[in-house]
Every structure is written in structure tokens, then in C-alpha cells.
C-alpha positions in Angstrom: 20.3 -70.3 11.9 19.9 -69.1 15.2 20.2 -65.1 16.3 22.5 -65.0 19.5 19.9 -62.6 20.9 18.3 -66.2 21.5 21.0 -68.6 23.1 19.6 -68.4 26.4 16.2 -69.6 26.1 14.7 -72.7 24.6 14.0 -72.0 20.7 9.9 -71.3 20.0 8.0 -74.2 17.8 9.1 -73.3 14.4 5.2 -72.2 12.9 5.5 -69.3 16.1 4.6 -66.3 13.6 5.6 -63.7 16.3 9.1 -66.0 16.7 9.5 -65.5 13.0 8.7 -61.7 12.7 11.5 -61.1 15.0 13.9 -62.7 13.9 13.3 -61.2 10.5 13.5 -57.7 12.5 16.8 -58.5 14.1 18.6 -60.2 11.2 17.3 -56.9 9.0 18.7 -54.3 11.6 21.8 -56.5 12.4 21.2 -56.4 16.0 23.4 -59.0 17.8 23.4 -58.7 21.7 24.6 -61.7 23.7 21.7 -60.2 26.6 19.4 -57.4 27.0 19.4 -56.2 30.7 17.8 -53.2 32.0 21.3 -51.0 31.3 20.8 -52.3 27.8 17.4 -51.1 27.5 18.5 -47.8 28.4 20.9 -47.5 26.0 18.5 -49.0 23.4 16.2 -45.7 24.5 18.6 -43.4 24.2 19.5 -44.5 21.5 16.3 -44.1 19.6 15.4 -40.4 21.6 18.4 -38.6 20.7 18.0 -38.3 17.2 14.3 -37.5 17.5 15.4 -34.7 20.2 17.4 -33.4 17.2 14.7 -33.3 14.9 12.6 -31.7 17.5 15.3 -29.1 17.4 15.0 -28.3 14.1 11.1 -29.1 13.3 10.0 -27.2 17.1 6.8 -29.4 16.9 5.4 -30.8 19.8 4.6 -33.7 18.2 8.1 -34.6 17.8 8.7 -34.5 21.3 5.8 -36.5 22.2 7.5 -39.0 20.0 11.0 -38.8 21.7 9.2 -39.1 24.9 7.4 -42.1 24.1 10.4 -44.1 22.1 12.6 -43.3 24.9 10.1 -45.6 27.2 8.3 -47.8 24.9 11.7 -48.8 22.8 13.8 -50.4 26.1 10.2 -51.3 27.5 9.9 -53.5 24.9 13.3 -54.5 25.0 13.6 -55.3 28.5 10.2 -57.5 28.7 11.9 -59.7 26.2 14.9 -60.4 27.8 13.3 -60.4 31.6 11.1 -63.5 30.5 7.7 -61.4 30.3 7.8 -62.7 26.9 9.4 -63.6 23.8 12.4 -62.2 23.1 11.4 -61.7 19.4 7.9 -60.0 20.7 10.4 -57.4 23.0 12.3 -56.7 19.7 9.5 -56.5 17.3 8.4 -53.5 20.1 11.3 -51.9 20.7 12.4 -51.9 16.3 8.8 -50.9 15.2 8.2 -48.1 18.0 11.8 -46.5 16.9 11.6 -47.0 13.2 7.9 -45.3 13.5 8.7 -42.8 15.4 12.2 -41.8 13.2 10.2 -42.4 10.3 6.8 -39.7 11.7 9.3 -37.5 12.8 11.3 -37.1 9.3 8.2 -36.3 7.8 7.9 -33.7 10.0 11.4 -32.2 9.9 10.9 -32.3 6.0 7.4 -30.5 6.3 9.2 -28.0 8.7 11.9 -27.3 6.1 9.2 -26.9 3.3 7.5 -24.3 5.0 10.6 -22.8 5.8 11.8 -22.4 2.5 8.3 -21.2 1.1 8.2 -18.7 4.1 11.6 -17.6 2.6 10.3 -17.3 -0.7 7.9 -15.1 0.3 10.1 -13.0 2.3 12.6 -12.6 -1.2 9.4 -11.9 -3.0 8.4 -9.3 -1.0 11.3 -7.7 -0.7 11.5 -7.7 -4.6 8.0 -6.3 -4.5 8.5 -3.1 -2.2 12.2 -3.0 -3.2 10.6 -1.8 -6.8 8.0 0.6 -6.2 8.7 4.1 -5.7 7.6 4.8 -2.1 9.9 4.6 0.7 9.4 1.8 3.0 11.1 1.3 6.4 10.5 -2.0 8.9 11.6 -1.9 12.1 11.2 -4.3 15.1 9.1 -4.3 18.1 11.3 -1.9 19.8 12.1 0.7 16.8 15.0 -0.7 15.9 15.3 -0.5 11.8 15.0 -4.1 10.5 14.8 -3.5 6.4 14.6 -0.6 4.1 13.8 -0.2 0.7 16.1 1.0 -2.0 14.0 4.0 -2.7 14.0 4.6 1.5 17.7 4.5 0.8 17.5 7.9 -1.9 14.8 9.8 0.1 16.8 9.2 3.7 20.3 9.3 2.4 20.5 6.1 4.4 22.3 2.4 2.8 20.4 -0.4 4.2 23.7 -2.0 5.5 24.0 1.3 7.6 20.6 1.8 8.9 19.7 -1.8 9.9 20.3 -2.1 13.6 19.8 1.9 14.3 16.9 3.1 16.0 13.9 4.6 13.6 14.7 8.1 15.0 17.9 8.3 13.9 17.3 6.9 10.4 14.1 8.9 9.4 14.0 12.4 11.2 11.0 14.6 11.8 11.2 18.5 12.1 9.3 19.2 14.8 5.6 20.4 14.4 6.3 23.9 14.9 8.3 24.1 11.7 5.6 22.1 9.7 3.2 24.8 10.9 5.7 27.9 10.1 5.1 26.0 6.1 1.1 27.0 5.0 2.5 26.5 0.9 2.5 22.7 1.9 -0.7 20.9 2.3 -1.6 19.7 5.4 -1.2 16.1 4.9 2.8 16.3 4.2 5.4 16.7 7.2 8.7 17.7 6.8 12.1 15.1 7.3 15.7 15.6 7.6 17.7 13.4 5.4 21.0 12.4 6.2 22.9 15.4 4.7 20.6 17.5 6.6 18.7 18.5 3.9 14.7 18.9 4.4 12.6 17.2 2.9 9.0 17.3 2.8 7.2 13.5 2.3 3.3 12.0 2.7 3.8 9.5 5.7 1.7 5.9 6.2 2.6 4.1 9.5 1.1 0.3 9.9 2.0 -2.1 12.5 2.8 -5.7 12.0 1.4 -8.1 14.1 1.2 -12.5 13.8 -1.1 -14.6 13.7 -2.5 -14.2 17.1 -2.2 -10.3 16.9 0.9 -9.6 19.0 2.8 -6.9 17.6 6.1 -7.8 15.8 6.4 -4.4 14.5 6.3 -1.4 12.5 6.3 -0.5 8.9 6.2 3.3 7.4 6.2 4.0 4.3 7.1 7.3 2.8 6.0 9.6 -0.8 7.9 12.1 -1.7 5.8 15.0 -1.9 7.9 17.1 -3.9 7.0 15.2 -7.1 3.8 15.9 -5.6 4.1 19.4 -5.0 5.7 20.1 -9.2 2.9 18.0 -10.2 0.4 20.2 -8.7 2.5 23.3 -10.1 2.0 21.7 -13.8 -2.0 21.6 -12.6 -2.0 24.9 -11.9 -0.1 26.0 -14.8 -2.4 24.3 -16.9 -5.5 25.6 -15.2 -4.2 29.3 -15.0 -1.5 29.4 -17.5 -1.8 30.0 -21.2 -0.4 26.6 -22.9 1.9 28.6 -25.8 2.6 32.0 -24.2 2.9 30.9 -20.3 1.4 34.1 -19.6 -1.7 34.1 -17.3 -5.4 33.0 -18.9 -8.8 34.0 -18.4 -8.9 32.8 -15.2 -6.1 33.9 -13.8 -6.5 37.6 -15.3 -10.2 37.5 -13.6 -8.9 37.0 -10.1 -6.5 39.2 -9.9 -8.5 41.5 -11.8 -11.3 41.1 -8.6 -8.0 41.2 -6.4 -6.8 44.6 -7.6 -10.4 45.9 -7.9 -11.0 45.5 -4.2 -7.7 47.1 -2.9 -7.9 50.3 -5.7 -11.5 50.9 -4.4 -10.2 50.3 -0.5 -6.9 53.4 -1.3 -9.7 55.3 -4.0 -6.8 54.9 -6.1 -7.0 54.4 -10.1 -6.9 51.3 -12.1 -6.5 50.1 -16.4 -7.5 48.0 -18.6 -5.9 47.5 -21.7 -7.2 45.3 -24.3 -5.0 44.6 -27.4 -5.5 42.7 -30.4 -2.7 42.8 -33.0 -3.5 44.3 -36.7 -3.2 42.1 -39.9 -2.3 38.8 -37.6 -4.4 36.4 -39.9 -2.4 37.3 -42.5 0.7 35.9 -41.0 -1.1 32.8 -40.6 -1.8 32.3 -44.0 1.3 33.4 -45.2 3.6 31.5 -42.9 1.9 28.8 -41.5 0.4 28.2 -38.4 4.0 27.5 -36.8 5.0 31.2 -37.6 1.9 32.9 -35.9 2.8 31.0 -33.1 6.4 32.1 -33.1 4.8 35.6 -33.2 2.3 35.2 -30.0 5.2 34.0 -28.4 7.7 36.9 -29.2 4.6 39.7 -28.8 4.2 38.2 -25.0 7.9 38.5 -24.2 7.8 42.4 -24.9 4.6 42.8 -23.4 6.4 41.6 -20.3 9.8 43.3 -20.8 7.7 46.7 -21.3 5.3 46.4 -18.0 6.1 47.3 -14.2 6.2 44.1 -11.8 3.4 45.0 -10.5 1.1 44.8 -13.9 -0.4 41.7 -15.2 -0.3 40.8 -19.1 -2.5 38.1 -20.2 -3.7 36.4 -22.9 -7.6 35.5 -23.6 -7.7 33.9 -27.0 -5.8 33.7 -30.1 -4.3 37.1 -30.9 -5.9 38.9 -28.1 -4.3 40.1 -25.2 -4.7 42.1 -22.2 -3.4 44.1 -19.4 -3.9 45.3 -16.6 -2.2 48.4 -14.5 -3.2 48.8 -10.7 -2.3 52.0 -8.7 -2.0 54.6 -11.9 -2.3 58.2 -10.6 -4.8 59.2 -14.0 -5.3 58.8 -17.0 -1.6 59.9 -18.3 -0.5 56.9 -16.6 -2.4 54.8 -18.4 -1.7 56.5 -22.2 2.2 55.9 -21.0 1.2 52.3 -20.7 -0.1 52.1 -24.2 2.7 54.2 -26.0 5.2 51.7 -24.4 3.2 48.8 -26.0 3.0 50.5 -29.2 6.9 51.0 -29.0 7.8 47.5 -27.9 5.6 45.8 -31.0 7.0 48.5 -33.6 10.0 46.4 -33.8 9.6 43.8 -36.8 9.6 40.0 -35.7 12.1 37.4 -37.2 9.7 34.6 -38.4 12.5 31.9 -39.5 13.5 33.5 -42.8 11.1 36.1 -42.9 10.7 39.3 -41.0 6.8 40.7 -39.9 5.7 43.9 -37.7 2.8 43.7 -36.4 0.6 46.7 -34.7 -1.4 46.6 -31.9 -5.5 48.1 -31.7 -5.5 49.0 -28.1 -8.7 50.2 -25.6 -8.4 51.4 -22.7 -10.9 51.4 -19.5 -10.3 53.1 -16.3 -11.9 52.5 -13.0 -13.8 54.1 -11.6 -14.4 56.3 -14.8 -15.6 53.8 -17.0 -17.0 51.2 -14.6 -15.9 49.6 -10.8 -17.0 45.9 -12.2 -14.2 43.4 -13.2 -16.7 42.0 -16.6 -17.9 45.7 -17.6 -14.2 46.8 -17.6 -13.2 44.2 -20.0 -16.5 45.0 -22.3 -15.6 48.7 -22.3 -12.0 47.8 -23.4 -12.9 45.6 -25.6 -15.1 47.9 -27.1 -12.9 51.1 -27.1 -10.2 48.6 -29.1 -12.4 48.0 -31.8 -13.0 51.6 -32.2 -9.0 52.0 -32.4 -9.1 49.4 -34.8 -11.9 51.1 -37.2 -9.7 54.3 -37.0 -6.9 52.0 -38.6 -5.3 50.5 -36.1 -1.8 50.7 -34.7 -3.3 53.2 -32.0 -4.9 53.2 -28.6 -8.6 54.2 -27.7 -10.1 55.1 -24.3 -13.6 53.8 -23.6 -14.9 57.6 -23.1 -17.1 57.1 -26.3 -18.4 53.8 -25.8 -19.5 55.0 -22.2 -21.1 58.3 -23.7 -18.1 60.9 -22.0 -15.4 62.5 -23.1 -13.1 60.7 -25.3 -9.1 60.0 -24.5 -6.7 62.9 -22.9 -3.7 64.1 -24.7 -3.1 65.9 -27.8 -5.5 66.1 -31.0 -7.8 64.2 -28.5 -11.6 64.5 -29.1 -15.5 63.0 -28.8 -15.0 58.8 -30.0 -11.4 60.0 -31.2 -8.6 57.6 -31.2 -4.7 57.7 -30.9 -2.1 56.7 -32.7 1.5 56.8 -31.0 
């Protein structure tokens, strides 16, 4: 059988391989054409170009347009030289078939190597977007221009913004800065934390960490800041500082604390040459409340004495605790020494009161000393030694009573009635 691509020319001798190969090429594509002119040929090229110009279009390679550019020559080249009589028709076909089906076939490859890196590109993208969409930081992508591209859902809480509403808005109107005059006007926040307006209005102080976002050749695509809300900060250092200055069961101020502002109020009183006390108390009998009612009830009982130690005191006064039942106080700007005896009968006064311990009631009495400065001493650790001493010398008398440190500094003992040398007082 004969192709009618062949009826104008002499048939080739029947052992002509190249004769053979193309009419196996034509009879596989079904390519009938009475004649291949040069119009022909042109279509043939478009033909073959068009679909690797769409490809190109969806692959953006170069490589596929190299390959459109070349079928849309080689492909009616081929097909013209074999009907012009530059040679065999079946050569001019076997060009023209093989340089399209290669170049369709390269350029699929392409388009499906495009798509695959597409779709991982969007993976990662989702994956991301998973990834900062979980932690708790804000984070807020814009363009190139500032114009807000993604946020995050925690962006969303902080800002008051939904992500449907802020993409497409400029980054100033979506995350808001007070201006740096305010910042400054705020020394309880640490330097590294500016203050934002949310939505609402509302300020809101946050740690701020701004990148930019460039490709592969370090053009910038644009911006990413990421925001910490530095009030959790801010009530975590609170607990620090609790812990680190506050007594853990009581909540009333420690060693520490009582130390500085000991220092503190030492400084001023010596500046106005105005008085200052120290009162140290330790309760009477505790221990036996311990092993009577448990652990549990002695603290019930530090817990209720440090209560009305604070109820009893001026806002000015500090009570603190040092150490299991042992407390302490201290009075800045007394006028003498009756100030500070009026300090210890109100203690006296406040603990007379028995304590409900669950089912059982306790009163407990407080052993109290009392140093003065500058009487008894103008350093913070030698007033706490002279209390400390004068309360065991209330204690010895029987406790229940206060003590000033006159006898432990070798002076006269505590003002007031039935006072005397090393005498103590009960209320």
C-alpha cells in the first residue's frame, strides 16, 4: 500500500530504509496530504509551536521556548524539503514528526517538573503557615511596599486585627506604634519593649523583631515582624520578684526585701535627724502548735499572725518575716520612744485574739524587742542584733511582752511605767 503523501513521485526501491521509516511515521500519525507546499509547511509549524508556546506559558522555562522556536522552523523545514524534491518525501517527514514529537515530548517533561516544584513550593508555603500559625509570637508579612500580605492567628489576638481584614492594608495601620516620647514617659518597662495600639485602642506593650525577606539573588520581597507580648513578660518577672523578695507562705516581704528598705529608711531618718524602730517578734509556745496540730495548722497560724501584723501597722511601716515564727518590723519617722512602745502594745493587742485552727482554737503571744536609731545603733545589721537581742530578754521575763534594747546596749532600759535597768514589759 501506498501513502498518498507519495503519488507524485516515483516510488523508492523497496530495501530504501529511510523510505520505509517514513512511511511507518506517516501511517502511525495518520498524516494524509495530497501535497506539502510551502503554506503547508507553515501550518505544519504552527501547528507543532503553539502547543509548546502554551507549555512555555505555564513551565516559564527558556528552554521551552528555544524549543517552540526551533519546531516552528525545523518541523515545515523538513516538510517542505520533502515535497520541493530536496529529497525524499519520507526523509522531510521523518524531520518534521521526530523534531515535533521531541520537542512536545522535552517540553511535557518540563511542564510536569514545573508543576512538581510548584506544588512542593506550596507545600511548604501550608507548612509554614501551620508552623508560625501555632506558636505564640505574633507574626506579620508584608510586601515590598508595606502592604500586609499574612498574619498569624496569635497577630490576630495581640492586634485585634482578622487576617481577612488586615491583608491588603498598609503595616501602619494594622500594627500601630506610640510614638517614642510616650515609650520614654514609661521607665517601669524595660528598654527593649515599645508600646502598640491595638485595634480597640488599647495599649499594649510587646518585644519587636523586624527581618526582611529577600530571594535567591537578594532582592528584597519583603518584610516580616514578629511580635512578644511582653506583658506575660512583665507578670513573669513580677512572680521573679515575688519569689526573690517575697516570703513564699505569708507574701510579706523577706530578708532581703526588709534589708533594703531597712538601708532605705536608714538613709532618709539620718538625712531629717528623725527617729526610727525596730521590732523583732517571735511568737511564744509556737512549736507547740506544731506538734499538736500538724504542720498544716502552724502554717494556718503564720498566715493569720501576718494578716494582723498588717491590719495593725501605718502604710508607711514594713512587717516582714525572716524565718519560721519570727518576724519583724520596722517604723520610720517615730517622734521617740512612746511611738515606738504604741507600736508594740498594738501588736500585743492584735495577737491577743485566739486563732481558729480548723476545729480548734490557739492564742499565741508575741516576745518583742525593740531598737531605736540612733539610740541603740545607726547600722541596718546592729539594729536587727540589738532587737533580736532585747526579744530574747522579753522572752526570759515570760514572754507576751516587749523589751527595748537599753540593757543589751548597757543604757537605760524601756520608758513607760514600772520601767527599769534590763526590765521588760508586758502590755
Amino acid at each position: 500500500m501506498t501513502s498518498p503523501l507519495l503519488t507524485n513521485r516515483e516510488p523508492a526501491p523497496k530495501g530504501d530504509l529511510l523510505r520505509r521509516l517514513g512511511l511507518a511515521v506517516v501511517e502511525l500519525l495518520g498524516i494524509f496530504v495530497t501535497d506539502i507546499s510551502l503554506p503547508t509547511s507553515v501550518a505544519f509549524g504552527a501547528f507543532y509551536a503553539v502547543p509548546l508556546l502554551f507549555c512555555f506559558h505555564r513551565a516559564r522555562r527558556k528552554e521551552v521556548l528555544v524549543l517552540a522556536a526551533a519546531s516552528s522552523i525545523l518541523a515545515p523545514l523538513g516538510a517542505f524539503i520533502g515535497s520541493d524534491g530536496w529529497a525524499t518525501p519520507e526523509l522531510g517527514v521523518v524531520i518534521s514528526a521526530s523534531t515535533a514529537v521531541f520537542a512536545i515530548w522535552l517540553t511535557a517533561g518540563l511542564v510536569l517538573n514545573r508543576l512538581t516544584e510548584e506544588e512542593q513550593l506550596i507545600a511548604t508555603r501550608e507548612l509554614n503557615e501551620i508552623a508560625l500559625g501555632a506558636t505564640e509570637e505574633g507574626v506579620v508579612v508584608t510586601d515590598a511596599q508595606g502592604i500586609v500580605t499574612w498574619l498569624n492567628r496569635a497577630a490576630e489576638g495581640m492586634l485585634g486585627w482578622r487576617r481577612v481584614e488586615a491583608e491588603g492594608r498598609s503595616l501602619s495601620d494594622v500594627y500601630r506604634r506610640v510614638d517614642d516620647e510616650t515609650v520614654t514617659r514609661a521607665p517601669e518597662l524595660p528598654v527593649d519593649v515599645i508600646i502598640a495600639r491595638t485595634r480597640s485602642g488599647a495599649r499594649l506593650p510587646v518585644e519587636e523583631t523586624t527581618g526582611v525577606i529577600r530571594d535567591l539573588q537578594g532582592a528584597p520581597l519583603g518584610h516580616v515582624v514578629v511580635l512578644r507580648d511582653a506583658s506575660k513578660r512583665e507578670s513573669l518577672e513580677r512572680e521573679l520578684r515575688q519569689m526573690a523578695f517575697r516570703d513564699r507562705l505569708t507574701g510579706l516581704p523577706n530578708r532581703t526585701l526588709l534589708a533594703e528598705r531597712l538601708a532605705l529608711e536608714l538613709d532618709h531618718a539620718a538625712r531629717d535627724q528623725r527617729m526610727l524602730a525596730v521590732l523583732f517578734i517571735d511568737l511564744d509556745h509556737f512549736k507547740e502548735v506544731n506538734d499538736t496540730l500538724g504542720h498544716q495548722a502552724g502554717d494556718d497560724l503564720l498566715r493569720g499572725v501576718a494578716a494582723r501584723l498588717q491590719e495593725c501597722l501605718r502604710a508607711a511601716d514594713t512587717v516582714a518575716r525572716l524565718a519560721g515564727d519570727e518576724f519583724v518590723i520596722l517604723t520610720p519617722g517615730i517622734h521617740n520612744r512612746q511611738d515606738a512602745t504604741l507600736v508594740a502594745q498594738k501588736v500585743c493587742a492584735a495577737l491577743s485574739e485566739p486563732f481558729h485552727l480548723g476545729s480548734h482554737e490557739r492564742t499565741v503571744l508575741p516576745s518583742i524587742g525593740i531598737a531605736v536609731f540612733p539610740e541603740h545603733g545607726v547600722d541596718g545589721d546592729v539594729l536587727l542584733k540589738q532587737a533580736d537581742g532585747a526579744m530574747y530578754l522579753a522572752k526570759h521575763e515570760g514572754g507576751g511582752r516587749f523589751a527595748f534594747a537599753d540593757g543589751i546596749a548597757d543604757s537605760e532600759s524601756g520608758s513607760g511605767p514600772g520601767s527599769g535597768r534590763s526590765k521588760s514589759h508586758s502590755d
